[in-house]
Structures are given as C-alpha cells and as structure tokens.
N, C-alpha and C positions, 0 to 999 in steps of 0.2 A: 656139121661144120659148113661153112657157107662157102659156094662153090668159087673158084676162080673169077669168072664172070662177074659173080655180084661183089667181089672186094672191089672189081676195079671200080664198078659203075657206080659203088658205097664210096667209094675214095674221090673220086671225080665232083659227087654236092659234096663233100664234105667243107662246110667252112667256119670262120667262128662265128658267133652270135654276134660281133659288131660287125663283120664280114654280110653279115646274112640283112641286116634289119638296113643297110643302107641300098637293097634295094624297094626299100617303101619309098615313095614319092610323092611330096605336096598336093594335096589333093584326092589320095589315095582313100578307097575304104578297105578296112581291115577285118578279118573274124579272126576272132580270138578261141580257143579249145574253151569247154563249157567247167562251172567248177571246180574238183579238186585237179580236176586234166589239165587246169592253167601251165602252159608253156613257162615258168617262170623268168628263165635265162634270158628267152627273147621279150619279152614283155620289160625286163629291167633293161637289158641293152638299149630299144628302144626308146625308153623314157629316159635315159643317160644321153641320148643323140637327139633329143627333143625340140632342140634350138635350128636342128636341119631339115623342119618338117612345117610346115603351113597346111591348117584345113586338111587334118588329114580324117577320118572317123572311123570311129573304133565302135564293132557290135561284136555284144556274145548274149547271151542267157545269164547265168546267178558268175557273180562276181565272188571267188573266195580269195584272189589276192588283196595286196595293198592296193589296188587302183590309186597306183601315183600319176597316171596320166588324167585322173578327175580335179587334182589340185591346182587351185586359183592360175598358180604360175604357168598353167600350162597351159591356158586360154589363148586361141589364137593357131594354137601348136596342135591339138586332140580336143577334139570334140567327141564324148562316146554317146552314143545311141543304145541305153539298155536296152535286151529284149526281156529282162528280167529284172526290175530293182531291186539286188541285194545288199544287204546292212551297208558293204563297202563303198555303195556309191546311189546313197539314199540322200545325203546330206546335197550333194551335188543338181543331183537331179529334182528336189525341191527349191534347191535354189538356181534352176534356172542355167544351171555351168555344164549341165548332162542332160539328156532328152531318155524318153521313156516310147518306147515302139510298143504299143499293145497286141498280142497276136498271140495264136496258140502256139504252142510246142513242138505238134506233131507237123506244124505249117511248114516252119522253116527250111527244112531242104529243098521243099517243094519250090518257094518262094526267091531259094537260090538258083536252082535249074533255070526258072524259070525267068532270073535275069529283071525280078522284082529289088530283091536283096543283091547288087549289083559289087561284085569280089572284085580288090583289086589282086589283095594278096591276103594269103589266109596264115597263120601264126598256129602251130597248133604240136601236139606232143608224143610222142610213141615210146613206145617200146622198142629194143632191138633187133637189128634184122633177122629171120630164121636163118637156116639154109640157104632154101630158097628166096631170097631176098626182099620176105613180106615183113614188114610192122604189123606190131596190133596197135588201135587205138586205146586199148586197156578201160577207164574205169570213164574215158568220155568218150562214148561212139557217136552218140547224138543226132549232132550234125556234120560230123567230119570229112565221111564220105563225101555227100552233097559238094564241100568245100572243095575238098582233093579234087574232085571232075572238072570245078566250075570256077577255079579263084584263075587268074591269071599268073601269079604266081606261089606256089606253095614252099613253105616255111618250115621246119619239123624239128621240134628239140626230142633229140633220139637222148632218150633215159635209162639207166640200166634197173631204176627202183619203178620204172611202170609194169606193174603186172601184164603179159601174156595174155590178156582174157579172147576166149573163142568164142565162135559164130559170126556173123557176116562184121567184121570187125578189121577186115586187113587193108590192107593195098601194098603194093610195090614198090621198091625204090625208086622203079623206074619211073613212077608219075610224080616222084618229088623234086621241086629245083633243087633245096641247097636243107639239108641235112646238117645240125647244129649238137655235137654230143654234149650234154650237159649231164651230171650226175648228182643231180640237184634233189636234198627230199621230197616228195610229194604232202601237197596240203592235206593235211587230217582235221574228221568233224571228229570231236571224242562226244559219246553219249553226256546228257547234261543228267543232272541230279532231277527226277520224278518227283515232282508236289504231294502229296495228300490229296486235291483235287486231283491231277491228272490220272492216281492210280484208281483214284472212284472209276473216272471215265475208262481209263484201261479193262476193270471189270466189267462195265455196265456193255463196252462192244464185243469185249470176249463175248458175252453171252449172247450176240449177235452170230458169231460166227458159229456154223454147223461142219461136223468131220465135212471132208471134201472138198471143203470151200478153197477158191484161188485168190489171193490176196492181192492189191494194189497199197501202198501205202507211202503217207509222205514223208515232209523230214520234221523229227525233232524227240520233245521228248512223252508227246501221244502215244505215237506210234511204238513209242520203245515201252510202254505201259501198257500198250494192248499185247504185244506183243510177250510180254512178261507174264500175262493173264492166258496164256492160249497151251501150256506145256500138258493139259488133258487132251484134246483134240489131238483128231489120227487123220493123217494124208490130206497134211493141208500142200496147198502149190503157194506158188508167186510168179505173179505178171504182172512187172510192175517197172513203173518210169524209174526210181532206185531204191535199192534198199542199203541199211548199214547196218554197222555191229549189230545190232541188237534182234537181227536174225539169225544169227551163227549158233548161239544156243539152242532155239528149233532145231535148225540145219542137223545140228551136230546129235542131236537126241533124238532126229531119225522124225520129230511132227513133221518140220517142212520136208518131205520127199517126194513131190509132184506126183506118185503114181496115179492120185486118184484124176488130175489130169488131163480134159480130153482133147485137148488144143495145147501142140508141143507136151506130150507129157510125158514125165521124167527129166523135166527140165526147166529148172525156171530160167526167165526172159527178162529182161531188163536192157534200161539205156546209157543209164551212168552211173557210178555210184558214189558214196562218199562216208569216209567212214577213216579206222586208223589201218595202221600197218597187216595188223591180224586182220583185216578185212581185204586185204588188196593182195597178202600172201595165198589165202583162201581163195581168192578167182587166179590167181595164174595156173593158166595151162589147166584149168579144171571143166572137164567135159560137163559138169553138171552143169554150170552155168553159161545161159547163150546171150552173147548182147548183141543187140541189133539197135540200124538206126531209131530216130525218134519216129519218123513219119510211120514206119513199122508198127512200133511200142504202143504207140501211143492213140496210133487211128481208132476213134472208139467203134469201127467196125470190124476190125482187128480184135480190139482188146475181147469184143461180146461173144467172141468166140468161145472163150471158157467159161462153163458152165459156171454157176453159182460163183459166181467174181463178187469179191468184195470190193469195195473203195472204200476206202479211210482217210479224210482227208479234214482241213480245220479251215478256220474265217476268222474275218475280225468283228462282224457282228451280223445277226439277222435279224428282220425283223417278222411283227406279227400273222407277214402273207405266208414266210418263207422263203423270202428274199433274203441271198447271199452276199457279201461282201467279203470279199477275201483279196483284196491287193487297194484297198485305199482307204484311207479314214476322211473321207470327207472328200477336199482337192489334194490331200495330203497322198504320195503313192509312197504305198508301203514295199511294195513288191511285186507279183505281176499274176499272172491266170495259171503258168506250168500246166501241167496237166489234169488239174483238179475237173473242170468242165469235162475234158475228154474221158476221164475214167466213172465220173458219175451217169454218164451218159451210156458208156458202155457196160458199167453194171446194171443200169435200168434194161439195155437190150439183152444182157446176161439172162438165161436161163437159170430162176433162182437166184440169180442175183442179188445184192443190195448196195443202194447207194446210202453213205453213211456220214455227215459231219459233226467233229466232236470238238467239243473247247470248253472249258472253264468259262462257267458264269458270267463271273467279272473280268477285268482288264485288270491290270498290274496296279494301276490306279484306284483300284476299289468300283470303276465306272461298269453297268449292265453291256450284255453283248449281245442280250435279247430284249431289244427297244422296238417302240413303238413305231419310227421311222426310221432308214436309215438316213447317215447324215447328210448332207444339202453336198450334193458333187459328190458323193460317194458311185463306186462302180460295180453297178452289178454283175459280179465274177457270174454266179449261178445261178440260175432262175429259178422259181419256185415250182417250175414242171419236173427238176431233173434231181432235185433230191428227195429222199422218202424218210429217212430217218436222222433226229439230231438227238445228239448227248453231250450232257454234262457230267459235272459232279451230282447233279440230283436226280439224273434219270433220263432216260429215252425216251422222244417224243416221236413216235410213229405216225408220220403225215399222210398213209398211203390210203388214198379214197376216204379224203376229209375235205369239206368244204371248209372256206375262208376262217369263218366260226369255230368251228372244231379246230383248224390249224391255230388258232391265234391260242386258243384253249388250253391244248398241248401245249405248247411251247411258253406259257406263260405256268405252266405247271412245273415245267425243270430248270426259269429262272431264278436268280438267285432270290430268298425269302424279303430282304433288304430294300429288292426294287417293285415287289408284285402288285403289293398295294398300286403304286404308279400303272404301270402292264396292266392292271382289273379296272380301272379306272379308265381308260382307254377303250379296253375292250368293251367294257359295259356302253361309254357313248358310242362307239362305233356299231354297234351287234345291238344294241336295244334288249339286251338280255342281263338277267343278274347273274354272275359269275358261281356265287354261291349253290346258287336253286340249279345250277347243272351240274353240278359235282357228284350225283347219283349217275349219270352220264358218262360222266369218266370212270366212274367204279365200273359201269358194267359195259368196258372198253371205246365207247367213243372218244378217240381223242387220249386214250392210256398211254400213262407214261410208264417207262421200260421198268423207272424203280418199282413201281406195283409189280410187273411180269417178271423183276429180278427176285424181288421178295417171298 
C-alpha cells in the first residue's frame, strides 16, 4: 500500500487533463510517449484546446493514435516533427503540413540531454504508483526517461490498464509536475493474416536461425512467420527494440528462455512493445522481462554483446549492389531508419551473428523490390557493408564475401521470375558476363541462394 507521504505528494499533481495541457504554451516543443504508450487523454485534451496554442511542435517516433493535431485545421496551431513517419501521419508529412526528423532510435535521449531535441514539456503515460511512489513506463520506456530529467515540464496520464513492466523503467512521483488519471484502453497492434509468400520467407529465416541464437525482430507479419517457423529450436533469447503477440507461443513452450544467453541471460531486453492485451498482461510485474531505455537497447554496441544475435528486419526495395531502402520510395517517406541500421550492425559485430532482410518479391502492386536502381531520391536506410543475408519467397541470397558480380547474381536469383529477364539484362550490360554461362557457379555455391541450401 503506498505510504502516507506519497498519497499526499500523488494528491498535490494530481489534475485533470484540461487542467494539465493548459500548461503548454505557444511556441512550446512537446514529446509525446512513443506508440502503443501514447498518452491518449492528454493528447485529445490538447487537441480539444487547439485554438489556445500558436507554433507549438509536437515530436515523438511511430505514431499509433489518431494524429488529430496533423489535420489541415490545425495548421498554424501544431506543427509535428516526426521522428518516425507512421501510417497516422504519412499523408501529412508528404504533403508538406508535418516534417520528418531523420535520425536513429537509439540517438534520441542522447539528443534530448544534450539540449539538441530542446523539451518544453513532455506528455507521456504510466502505470500506477507502487508503494513506494514509483510509475513504470510499461510498454514505452524508450525515451521517457531522457524526457522525465530533461522536459521542463512533465505531463503523465497515470493508467490503471499500463502494465507494471520491470527494469530500468521507473521514476518517481516526485520528478512529475502534474499527474492526469485516465483509465483509458491502451492501443493494440493485433497480428495481421500471413501470406503465402511471407510464410515461404518465415521458413526460409527459420532455417537461418541455430539453437542459441538471440533474436532481434521487427513489426509485422515477417516476423510473426518466422517466428511460427522457429517452435524446433532450443534456448533461443531476445534482445530486441520490440516484440509482440507472436512471441508468447515460444515464450510460453519454453524455445524463447534466454538460458543460452550470455549478455543479460535469462532475460529478454526490450524497449517497447506493441501488441494486444495478452501481451501487456504477460510483462506486468514479470521478472522475465527487462525493458530499458532506447539508447541501451538499441546501441549496436550494446546489442553485439550477445552472441549469435540475429536481426530480422524488411525494406521497400534493394538493389543489385545491396543497397537498402527501408523508409522512402523515392522522395516519397514511408517511415523512418527505427532500429533496423543499429541491430544489422550489431549482428555483423555479433559473435556468430547474422544480419538478415526479408520481404516479398513484389509490392502490393505487382512492382519488383529487387531493381536494378533504387528510385531517384530514395534513402539509403542500410548500406551494402552492413547486411549479409536477404530473403524472399524464393530464397536466401547469402552476400557475405561476394563481390559486386556475385551480389548482383544472388539477389537476382530470389527475384521474382516475372522481373528477372529485366534484373539479367542489367547485369549482363553492367558485369560484361552472361548470366546463364555462371549458373554452374551458383550451383557450386558462389552467390547461392538459401532455396538450394533449404532444399
């Protein structure tokens, strides 16, 4: 029960959420809690008081609310600064009514200390007080910390449905100004329906991954296909920027149990998560699980601490050097870097490590995602030094100590059949070689692709 002391000092911020958001001020910058963590109470109050705010901006990373401070009407009133462009405020940010902050993941707190990312007032979400009068930041720790030392003033929609989660995740009432009880649901990612190609690709990394291996993994429905494919495998970990649903069935059958381990082991690591209710129930108050900030999680000097680390991560298209693009089709931004660079990087310095990107062939559109250039203003999220393996539906193209030739080789072998002709036609002017007359080559592994080593 929470002691004398902390009711009063809980009772003293306590105010409502139109109480609390009238201390933002024209001109003010704002950090907002990082996805499904979105504060929601204070995020609508505010945008309900919109008309009493000039030039004020608003930064966070992946957007899962309504982003009703991105709409037309509010021009003048919020400007947001994504540091992540998600679906919610894509539209905006291509049209010019939102700005897009490029930068890594693990940057940001640093970036806030450091009085780069300049707080006026931070908006952000917790859990209830203990006892002792600490919050947890539950399923967004990220960058909250950072916020809490360095905003000028802090903002906290105290939740009774934010899971408890443990490890460097708390702080005190006492660094909070004004404490807001909202008992609001939290936003859920529910797993999406698996393709036919994605569960090719789900196979084809399974058979990447060896017992021991520590996992990194992103969001959608890859991840949840490899993940589907992995319930052979003994003492796998995870250390990873987040995970959702579609670890719990590991978890729960005893693969995911970190023993094997050797950085934090018995324990997976993470910095946010998102996912539905049986996911948020499952980290409260659960020792297994430790979340710590981003700059932690996600330092890929840090992460290379655990041996055989995987990364599992997707793009929107590569081309024939090995160049990655994962957050723009063109000048179009799709969404942003997250942690994809930092974990490729820390599986490359991973002992046994592997750095891994998978996707489907084609686009939604029927369009190749392994072309010959990437598009004109496209951004190279990942360089071609810092990944070694990509997969498709048709197979693993193993990049590691292959020259230009050989990479272009590979990866036009696990394009889709539809586009290759175009892809050999390319390579042939560019390589001065017949595509054909090397194909004894690739059989006796230069340039092999996974589907031969899966078969």
């Amino acid at each position: 029960m929470e002691s004398a002391a902390n009711q009063i000092d809980y009772k003293k911020r306590l105010v409502s959420a139109d109480e609390a958001v009238k201390h933002i001020k024209s001109g003010d910058s704002i950090l907002i809690s990082h996805a499904c963590g979105e504060p929601q109470a204070l995020i609508d109050a505010m945008v309900d008081n919109y008309k009493n705010y000039k030039d004020v901006r608003i930064y966070h990373e992946v957007c899962m609310g309504e982003a009703k401070y991105c709409e037309p009407e509010m021009a003048g009133h919020f400007f947001h600064d994504a540091l992540f462009v998600g679906a919610n405020v894509r539209k905006a940010v291509n049209e010019g009514r939102a700005g897009y902050v490029p930068g890594y993941f693990h940057t940001i707190p640093t970036l806030i200390r450091d009085g780069e990312l300049k707080l006026d007032v931070a908006l952000l979400q917790s859990s209830l007080p203990d006892a002792n009068g600490y919050v947890s930041f539950g399923i967004s720790v990220d960058y909250a910390l950072a916020a809490v030392e360095c905003a000028q003033t802090v903002i906290v929609q105290v939740n009774p449905n934010m899971p408890r989660t443990l490890g460097n995740s708390f702080v005190h009432i006492d660094d909070i100004d004004y404490l807001v009880e909202a008992d609001t649901p939290l936003i859920e990612l529910h797993p999406g329906a698996i393709s036919e190609a994605e569960a090719a690709i789900g196979r084809y990394c399974a058979s990447l991954v060896e017992d021991g291996s520590c996992l990194q993994l992103g969001i959608g429905s890859i991840p949840d296909a490899v993940l589907a494919n992995l319930k052979d495998k003994k003492d796998l970990g995870l250390h990873t920027e987040m995970f959702a649903d579609g670890a719990l069935d590991l978890i729960e059958s005893g693969v995911i149990n970190c023993r094997a381990k050797n950085f934090h082991p018995n324990k997976i690591v993470a910095t946010f998560l998102m996912g539905t209710r049986k996911l948020y129930d499952f980290v409260d108050d659960n020792p297994f699980v430790e979340m710590q900030p981003v700059d932690y999680v996600n330092d890929p000097y840090i992460a290379s601490k655990n041996d055989k680390l995987v990364a599992i991560n997707s793009c929107i298209e590569v081309d024939l050097k090995g160049q990655v693009a994962s957050e723009s089709a063109g000048l179009r931004q799709i969404s942003g870097v997250g942690g994809q660079v930092d974990f490729c990087r820390a599986a490359r310095l991973s002992k046994g490590g592997k750095a891994i990107l998978a996707f489907p062939s084609l686009t939604r559109k029927g369009a190749s995602k392994i072309v010959p250039f990437l598009q004109q203003g496209a951004t190279v999220t990942t360089n071609m030094y810092d990944v070694e393996y990509f997969v498709t539906e048709n197979g693993i193209a193993n990049l590691r100590m292959k020259n230009l030739e050989q990479r272009a080789r590979a990866l036009i072998s696990i394009a889709h059949p539809s586009v290759q002709d175009e892809l050999i036609a390319e390579y042939e002017d560019r390589f001065k070689q017949d595509y054909k007359a090397m194909s004894t080559e690739v059989a006796a592994g230069i340039g092999m692709t996974g589907k031969m080593k899966a078969e």
